[in-house]
N, C-alpha and C positions, 0 to 999 in steps of 0.2 A: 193916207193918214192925215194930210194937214186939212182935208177938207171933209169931214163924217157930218153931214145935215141930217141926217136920219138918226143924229141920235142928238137927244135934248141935252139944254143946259143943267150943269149940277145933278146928271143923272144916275154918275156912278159914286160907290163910300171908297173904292178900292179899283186901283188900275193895274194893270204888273206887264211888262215890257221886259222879255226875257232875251237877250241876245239880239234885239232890233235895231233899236237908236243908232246903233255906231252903221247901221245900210244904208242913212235917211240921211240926205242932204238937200235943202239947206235943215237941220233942225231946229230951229227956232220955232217956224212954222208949224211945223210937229207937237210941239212941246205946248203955243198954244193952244191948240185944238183941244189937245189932253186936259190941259187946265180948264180950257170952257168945258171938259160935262163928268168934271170931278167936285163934290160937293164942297162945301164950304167945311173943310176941318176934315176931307175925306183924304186918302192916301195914297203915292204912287211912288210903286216898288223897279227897281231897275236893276238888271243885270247889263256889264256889258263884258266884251272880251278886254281886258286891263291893256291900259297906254301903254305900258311899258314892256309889252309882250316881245315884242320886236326888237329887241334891242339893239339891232345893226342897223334899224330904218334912225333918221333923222327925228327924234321926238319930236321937234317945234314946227317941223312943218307940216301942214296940214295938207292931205292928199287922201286919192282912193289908193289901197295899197291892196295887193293881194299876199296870201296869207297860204304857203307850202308845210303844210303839217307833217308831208312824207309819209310812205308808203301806201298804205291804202286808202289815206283817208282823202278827198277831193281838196281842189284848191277853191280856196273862199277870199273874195275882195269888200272889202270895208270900209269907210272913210275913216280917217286918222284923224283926230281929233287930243288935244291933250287932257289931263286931269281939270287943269283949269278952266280952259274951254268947256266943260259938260257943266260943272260948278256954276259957270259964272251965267251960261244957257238959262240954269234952273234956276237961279235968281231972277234974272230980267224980264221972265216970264210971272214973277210971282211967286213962284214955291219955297219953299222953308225946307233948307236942308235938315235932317234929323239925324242922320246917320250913315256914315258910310263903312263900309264891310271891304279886308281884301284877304278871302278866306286860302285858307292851305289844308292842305290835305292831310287827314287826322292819320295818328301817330302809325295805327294798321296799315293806311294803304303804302307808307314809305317804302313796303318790302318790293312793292312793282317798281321798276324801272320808269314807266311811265309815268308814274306820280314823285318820284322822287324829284323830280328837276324841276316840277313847280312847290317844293316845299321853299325854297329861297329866291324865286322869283316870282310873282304873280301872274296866275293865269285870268283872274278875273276882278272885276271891280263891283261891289253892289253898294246903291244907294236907297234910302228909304228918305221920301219927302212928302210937304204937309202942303197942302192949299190951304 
């Protein structure tokens, strides 16, 4: 990803990066790429898994960490990066932050167990930004 030559400048209105950004290191490099073949006034949408998911890891320090969801589900490793740190990325690249989202789970899924424990903790972080 930090280096696509096959595809032109200001190519795209709309980008969306669903669960990626936080796999990609260094991402600055990333971030520009994105921004060369995003139009001028076009959009890129971001999910990531929320900093603060981890809460027994070190927030401030930034590392690959891997990630024990338990039981069946596979273990996943990510770079740790903080709220600010993604923030400040998507500034020094150029983008215009417009909004960020740190959604919970609507009032129905509360009866599962599994969604219960992210209604007061964040599972996710979403941003919406402007070139």
């Amino acid at each position: 990803l930090e280096k696509m030559p096959f595809l032109k400048d200001e190519e795209f209105d709309l980008v969306v990066s669903s669960l990626a950004l936080h796999d990609l290191e260094p991402l600055e490099n990333v971030l520009k790429e994105i921004y060369r073949i995003i139009k001028n006034g076009g959009e890129f949408y971001i999910s990531l898994v929320h900093p603060m998911t981890k809460r027994d890891e070190k927030y401030f320090e930034k590392s690959w960490r891997e990630f024990d969801w338990g039981g069946e589900y596979p273990t996943l490793a990510s770079y740790h990066r903080t709220i600010s740190d993604y923030i400040n990325s998507f500034i020094s690249v150029g983008f215009k932050l417009e909004e960020v989202q740190e959604p919970r789970p609507l009032e129905e899924g509360l009866k599962y167990k599994e969604l219960k424990m992210w209604s007061e903790n964040p599972l996710y972080i979403l941003f919406k930004l402007r070139k």
